[in-house]
C-alpha positions in Angstrom: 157.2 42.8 170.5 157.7 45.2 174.0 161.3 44.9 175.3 161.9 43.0 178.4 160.7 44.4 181.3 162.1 46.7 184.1 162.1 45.5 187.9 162.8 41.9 188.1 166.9 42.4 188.7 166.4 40.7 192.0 165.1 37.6 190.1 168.4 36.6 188.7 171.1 36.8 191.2 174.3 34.4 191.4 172.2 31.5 192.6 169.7 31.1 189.7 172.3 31.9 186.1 169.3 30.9 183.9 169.5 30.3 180.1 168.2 31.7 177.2 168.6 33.1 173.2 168.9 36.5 172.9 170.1 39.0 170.2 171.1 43.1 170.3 172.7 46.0 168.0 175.9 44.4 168.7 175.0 40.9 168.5 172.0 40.7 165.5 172.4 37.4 165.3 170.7 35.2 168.0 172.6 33.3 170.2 172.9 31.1 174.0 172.8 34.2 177.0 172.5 34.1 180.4 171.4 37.0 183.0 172.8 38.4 186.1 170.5 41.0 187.7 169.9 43.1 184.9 172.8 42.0 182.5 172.6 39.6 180.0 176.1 38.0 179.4 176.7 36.8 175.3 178.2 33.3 176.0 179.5 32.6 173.0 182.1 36.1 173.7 183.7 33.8 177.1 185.3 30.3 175.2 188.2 30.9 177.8 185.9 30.8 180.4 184.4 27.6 179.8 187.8 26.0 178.2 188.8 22.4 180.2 184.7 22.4 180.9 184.5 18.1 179.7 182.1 17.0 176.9 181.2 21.1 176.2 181.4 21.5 172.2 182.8 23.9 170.9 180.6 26.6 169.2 177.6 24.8 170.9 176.8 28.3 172.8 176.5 30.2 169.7 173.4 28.0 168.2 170.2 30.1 167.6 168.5 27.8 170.2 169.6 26.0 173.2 168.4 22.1 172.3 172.2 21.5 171.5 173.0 22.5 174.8 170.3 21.6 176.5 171.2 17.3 175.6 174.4 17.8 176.8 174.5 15.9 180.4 173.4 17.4 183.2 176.9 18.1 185.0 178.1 20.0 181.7 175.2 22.2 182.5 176.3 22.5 185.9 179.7 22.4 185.0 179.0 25.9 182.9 176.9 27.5 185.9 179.8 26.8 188.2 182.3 28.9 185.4 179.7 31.6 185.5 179.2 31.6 188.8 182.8 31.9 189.6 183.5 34.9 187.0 180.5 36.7 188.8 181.6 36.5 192.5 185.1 37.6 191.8 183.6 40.9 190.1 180.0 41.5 189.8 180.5 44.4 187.9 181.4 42.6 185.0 184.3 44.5 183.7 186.2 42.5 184.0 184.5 39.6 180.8 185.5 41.1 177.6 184.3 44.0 175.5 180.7 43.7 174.8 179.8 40.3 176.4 177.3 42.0 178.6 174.7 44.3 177.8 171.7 45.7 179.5 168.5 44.0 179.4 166.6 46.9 178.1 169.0 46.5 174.4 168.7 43.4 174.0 165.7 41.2 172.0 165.0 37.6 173.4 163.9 34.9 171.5 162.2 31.4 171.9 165.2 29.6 173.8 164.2 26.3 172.3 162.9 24.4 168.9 159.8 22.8 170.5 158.6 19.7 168.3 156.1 18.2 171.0 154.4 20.6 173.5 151.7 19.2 176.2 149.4 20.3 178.8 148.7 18.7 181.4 145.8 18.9 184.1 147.7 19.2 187.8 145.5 21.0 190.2 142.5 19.8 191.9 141.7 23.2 193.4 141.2 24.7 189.1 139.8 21.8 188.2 136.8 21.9 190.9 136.6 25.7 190.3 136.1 25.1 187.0 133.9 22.7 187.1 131.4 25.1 189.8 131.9 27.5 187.2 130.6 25.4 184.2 128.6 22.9 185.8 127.3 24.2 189.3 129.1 21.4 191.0 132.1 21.3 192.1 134.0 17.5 190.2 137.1 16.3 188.7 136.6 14.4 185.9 137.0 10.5 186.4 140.6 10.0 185.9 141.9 13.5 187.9 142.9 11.2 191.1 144.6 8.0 188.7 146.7 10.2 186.3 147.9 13.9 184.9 145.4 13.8 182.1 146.1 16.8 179.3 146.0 17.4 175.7 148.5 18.0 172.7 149.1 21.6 172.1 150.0 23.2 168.9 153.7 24.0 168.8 153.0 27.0 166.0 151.4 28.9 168.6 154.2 29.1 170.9 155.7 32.9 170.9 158.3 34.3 173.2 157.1 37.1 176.6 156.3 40.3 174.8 154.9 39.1 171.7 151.3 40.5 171.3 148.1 37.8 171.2 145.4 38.2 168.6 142.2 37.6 169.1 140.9 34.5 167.5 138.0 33.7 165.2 135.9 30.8 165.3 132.5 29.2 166.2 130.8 29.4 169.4 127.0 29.4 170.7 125.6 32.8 171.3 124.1 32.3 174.4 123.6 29.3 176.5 125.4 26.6 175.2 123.6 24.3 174.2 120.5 26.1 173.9 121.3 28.6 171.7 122.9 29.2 167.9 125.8 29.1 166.6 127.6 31.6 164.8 130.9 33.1 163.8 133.2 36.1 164.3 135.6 36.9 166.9 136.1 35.3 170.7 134.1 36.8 173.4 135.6 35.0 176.3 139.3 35.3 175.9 141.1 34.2 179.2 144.3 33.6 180.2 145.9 30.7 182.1 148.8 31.0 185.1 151.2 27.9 184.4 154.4 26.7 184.8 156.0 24.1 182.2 159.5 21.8 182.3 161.6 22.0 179.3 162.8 18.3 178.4 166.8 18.1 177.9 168.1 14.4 178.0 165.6 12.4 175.3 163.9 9.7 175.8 163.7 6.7 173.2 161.0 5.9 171.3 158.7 2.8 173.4 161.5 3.4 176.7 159.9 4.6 179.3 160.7 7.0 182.8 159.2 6.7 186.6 158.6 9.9 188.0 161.6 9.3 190.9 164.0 9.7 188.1 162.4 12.0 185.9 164.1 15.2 186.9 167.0 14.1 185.1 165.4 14.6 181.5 164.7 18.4 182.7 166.8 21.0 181.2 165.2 23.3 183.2 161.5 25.6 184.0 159.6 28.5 182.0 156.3 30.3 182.6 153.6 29.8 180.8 150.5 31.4 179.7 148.0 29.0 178.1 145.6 31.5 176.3 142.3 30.4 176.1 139.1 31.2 174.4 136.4 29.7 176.6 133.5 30.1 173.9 135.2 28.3 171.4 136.4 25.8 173.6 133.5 25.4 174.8 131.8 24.3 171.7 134.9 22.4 170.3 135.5 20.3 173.6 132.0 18.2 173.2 132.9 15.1 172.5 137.0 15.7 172.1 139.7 17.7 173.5 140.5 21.6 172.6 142.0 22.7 169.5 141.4 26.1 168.2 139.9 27.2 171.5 143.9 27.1 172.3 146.1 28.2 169.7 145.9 32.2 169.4 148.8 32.3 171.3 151.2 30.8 174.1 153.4 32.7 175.6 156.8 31.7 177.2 158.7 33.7 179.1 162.3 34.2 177.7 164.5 32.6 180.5 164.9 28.7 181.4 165.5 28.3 185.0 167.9 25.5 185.4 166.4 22.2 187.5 169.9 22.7 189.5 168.3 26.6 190.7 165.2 24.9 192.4 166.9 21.8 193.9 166.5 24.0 196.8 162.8 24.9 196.5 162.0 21.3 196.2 158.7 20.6 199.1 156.4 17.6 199.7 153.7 17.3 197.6 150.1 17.6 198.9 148.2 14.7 200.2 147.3 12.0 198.0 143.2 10.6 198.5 144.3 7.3 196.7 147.5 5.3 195.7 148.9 5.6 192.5 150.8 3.0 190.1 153.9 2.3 190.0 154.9 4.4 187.2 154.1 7.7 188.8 154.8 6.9 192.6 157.7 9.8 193.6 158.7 9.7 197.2 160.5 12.6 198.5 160.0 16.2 197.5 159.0 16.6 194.0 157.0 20.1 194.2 158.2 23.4 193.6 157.7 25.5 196.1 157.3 28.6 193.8 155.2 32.0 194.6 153.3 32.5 191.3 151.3 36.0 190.4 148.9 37.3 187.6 148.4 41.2 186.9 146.1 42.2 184.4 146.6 45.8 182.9 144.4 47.9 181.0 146.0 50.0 177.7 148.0 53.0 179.0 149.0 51.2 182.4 152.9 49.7 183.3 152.3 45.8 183.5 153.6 46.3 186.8 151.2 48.5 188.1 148.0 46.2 186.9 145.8 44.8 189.2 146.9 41.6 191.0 144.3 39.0 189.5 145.7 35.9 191.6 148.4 34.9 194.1 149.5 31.1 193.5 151.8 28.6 194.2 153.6 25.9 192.3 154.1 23.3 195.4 150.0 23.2 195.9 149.3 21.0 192.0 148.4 17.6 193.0 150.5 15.9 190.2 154.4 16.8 189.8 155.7 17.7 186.8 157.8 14.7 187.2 154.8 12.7 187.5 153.6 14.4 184.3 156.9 13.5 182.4 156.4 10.2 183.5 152.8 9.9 182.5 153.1 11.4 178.9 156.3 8.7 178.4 154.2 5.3 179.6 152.6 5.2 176.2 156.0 4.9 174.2 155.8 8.0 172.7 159.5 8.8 174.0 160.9 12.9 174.7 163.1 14.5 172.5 164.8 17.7 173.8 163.0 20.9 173.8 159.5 19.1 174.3 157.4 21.4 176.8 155.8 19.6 179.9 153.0 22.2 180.8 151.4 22.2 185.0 147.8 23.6 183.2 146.4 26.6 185.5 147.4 26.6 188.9 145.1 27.9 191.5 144.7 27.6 195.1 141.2 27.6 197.0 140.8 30.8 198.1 139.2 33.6 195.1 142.3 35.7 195.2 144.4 32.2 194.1 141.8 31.5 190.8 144.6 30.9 188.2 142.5 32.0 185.5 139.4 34.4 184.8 137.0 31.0 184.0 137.6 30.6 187.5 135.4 33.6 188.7 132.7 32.7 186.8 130.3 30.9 189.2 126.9 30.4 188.4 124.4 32.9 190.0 127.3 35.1 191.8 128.8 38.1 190.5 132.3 37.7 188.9 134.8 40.8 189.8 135.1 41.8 186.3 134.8 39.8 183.1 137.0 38.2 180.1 139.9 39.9 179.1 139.5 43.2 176.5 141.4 44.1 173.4 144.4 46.2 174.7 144.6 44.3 177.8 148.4 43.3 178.9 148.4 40.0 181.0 151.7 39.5 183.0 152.8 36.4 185.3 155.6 36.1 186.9 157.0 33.5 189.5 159.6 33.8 192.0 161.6 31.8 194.9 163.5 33.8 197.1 165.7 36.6 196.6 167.6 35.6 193.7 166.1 32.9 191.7 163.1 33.6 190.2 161.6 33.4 186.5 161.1 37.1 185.3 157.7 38.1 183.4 155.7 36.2 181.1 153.7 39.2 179.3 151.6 39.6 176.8 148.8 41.8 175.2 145.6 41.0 173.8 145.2 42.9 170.0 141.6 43.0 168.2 140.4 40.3 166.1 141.1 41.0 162.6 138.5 40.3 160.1 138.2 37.9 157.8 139.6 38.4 154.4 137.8 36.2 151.6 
C-alpha cells in the first residue's frame, strides 16, 4: 500500500473536517481521525473536547470503523465538527491538543473508514452513457429505462480496498477478437479501465420494506468518497449478455480514505440539469440536489509522481442527470431498506466534450483513433475531486500489478 499522498493540504481546511480510520507508529491500532491541511488529528486522544457533546458515546471514536459513529444523528456529527472546528481556529498549529493527537499525514496508514455490507452502482450520466454506447455500438443510446430511473447493479463488497492499495489484474473469459464473432478463451484482461465516480456513504438506516423520496434523502448520508470502479471491458463484455457484470468488476474498487461530511457540501449544492421527461413521485427533488464538484483523472506510467501523470479527463459532479439522492431513493422503493455503511455509487461521470470522458471505454469510438489505449501493468490511476479552497476529497489512487497466473 503507497502512503497517502503529498499536495492536497489545501483540500482540507477548517470548512471541510472530514472523517476517516487511520493508524501510525504511535497509534497501531486503527481508530476514528480527522484531517486539517496536512495533519491528521487521533480523536479518540480529545474526550475533553467533545465532553457535554449530547447523545456522543463514549469510546464511539476509538472503533476500528466509523458505522458507530456514522448512525449517530446528524447534529452529533455536526455537533463534533463544530468542537473541532473551534479547537482549530483558536490555534491552527495544533499545539495546543495534547501530546501526540496529531501527526503528519505522511506517518500515518489509512484504512477502509467503513464496514460496507451492501455496495451499489448506479448509472447517472447521460453524457457516459451515450459515449459508451458510440463506442460499443456506433450509435449514440441510453438504454430504455436511462430517462425513468437510476438503473445500476450490485457490486461485490470484497473488492472494496482503501486509496493506495495496488489492483491486480484479473483472469477470466473474453472473446479474442470481435465479440461475437470470434473465440473465446482464457488468461489475463486485456482491456482494463478505470472509472471516475463519486459515491454517498449511508449513515441513518433505513428499515427493511420503509421506504425514502429523494427530497429527504440527504439525511441518511453520512457523508461522500471517491470512487474508482475498475473495470475489465473484455470480460465484461462477454459476461454482460444477457445479465449484469460480475467479474468484469471485482479486481478492485478503490475508495479514497476520507468521508467528506454532507454538512461540507451543503454549500456546493446546484440545480440539477434539465430533465427531458417527468419523473414519479418517488424520485422528484426540487431544489438543488447536485454537487457542484470539479472531478479529475491522471494516469501515470511506472517511475512517474501520480501527480505529474497525464490529465486523462476534467469532470464535474453537478452535470449526472440523476442525484445521488434520487439514487438512494431508487435503490430503497423496492424494500430492500439501508443499513449504515452501504455505498451509493454516481457510475462514471463524464461530460460531452473528449477531454471530460470519465473513463478510457469512452475514447474508444468505432473507426477513430483513440489517444492511447487500456491501461498497462505499472500504470498508477489517480482521481481526485475538489470544491473550493478548502473542502475537497484528497486522492483516490491506485496501481495496476500483472496478472498472476493460475496455480492448479
Amino acid at each position: 500500500m503507497t502512503p497517502p499522498l503529498p499536495g492536497y493540504a489545501s483540500h482540507f481546511g477548517i470548512a471541510n473536517i472530514p472523517f476517516g480510520i487511520a493508524s501510525s507508529d504511535s497509534h497501531p491500532s486503527p481508530t476514528s481521525v480527522t484531517r486539517f491541511e496536512d495533519n491528521v488529528i487521533f480523536l479518540d486522544r480529545l474526550d475533553n473536547v467533545f465532553e457535554g457533546v449530547q447523545d456522543l458515546p463514549d469510546t464511539v471514536l476509538a472503533q476500528p470503523s466509523l458505522n458507530a459513529f456514522a448512525a449517530l444523528p446528524r447534529a452529533v456529527h455536526q455537533a463534533v465538527r463544530e468542537r473541532l472546528q473551534s479547537i482549530i481556529q483558536k490555534d491552527n498549529t495544533l499545539k495546543a491538543l495534547p501530546p501526540g493527537a496529531a501527526e503528519h499525514i505522511g506517518a500515518v496508514t489509512m484504512h477502509l473508514p467503513l464496514e460496507t455490507g451492501d455496495f451499489t452502482d448506479m448509472s447517472c450520466s447521460l453524457h457516459h452513457g451515450q459515449n459508451a454506447s458510440e463506442a460499443m455500438t456506433g450509435k449514440r443510446s441510453s438504454p430504455p429505462a436511462f430517462f425513468h430511473m437510476p438503473i445500476g447493479y450490485a457490486g461485490r463488497c470484497s473488492s472494496l480496498d482503501i486509496s493506495g492499495t495496488p489492483v491486480e489484474r484479473p483472469l477470466g473469459q473474453h472473446w479474442t477478437g470481435k465479440p461475437g464473432e470470434s473465440e473465446i478463451a482464457f488468461g489475463p484482461c486485456k482491456k482494463m479501465d478505470y472509472e471516475l465516480e463519486l459515491a454517498a456513504v449511508i449513515g441513518k438506516p433505513l428499515a427493511r420494506k420503509e421506504r425514502v423520496m429523494a427530497s429527504n434523502a440527504e439525511e441518511h448520508i453520512f457523508g461522500y468518497v471517491l470512487l474508482n470502479d475498475w473495470s475489465a471491458r473484455d470480460i465484461q463484455a462477454l459476461e454482460m449478455i444477457p445479465l449484469g457484470p460480475l467479474n468484469g468488476k471485482n479486481a478492485g474498487t478503490t475508495l479514497s480514505a476520507w468521508v467528506v461530511p454532507a454538512e461540507a457540501l451543503s454549500v456546493f449544492r446546484v440545480a440539477s440539469p434539465p430533465r427531458t421527461r417527468d419523473v414519479v413521485q418517488y424520485l422528484a427533488a426540487s431544489g438543488k440536489h447536485a454537487l457542484d464538484i470539479k472531478l479529475e483523472v491522471r494516469v501515470s506510467p511506472p517511475g512517474v509522481e501520480a501527480s505529474e501523470g497525464k490529465v486523462m479527463c476534467k469532470s464535474n459532479a453537478s452535470w449526472m442527470y440523476w442525484t445521488l439522492d434520487q439514487c438512494i431513493a431508487h435503490q430503497a422503493i423496492g424494500g430492500c431498506g439501508l443499513r449504515t455503511g452501504d455505498l451509493i455509487a454516481t457510475g462514471t461521470i463524464s461530460g460531452e466534450g473528449a477531454e471530460e470522458h470519465g473513463c478510457l471505454l469512452e475514447f474508444m469510438k468505432q473507426g477513430e483513433q483513440p489517444p492511447r489505449g487500456y491501461l498497462e501493468d505499472g500504470e498508477t490511476v489517480t482521481l481526485s475531486g475538489y470544491c473550493s479552497e478548502g473542502v475537497g476529497f484528497g486522492e483516490c489512487v491506485a496501481t495496476l500489478t500483472p496478472a498472476k497466473e493460475l496455480d492448479v
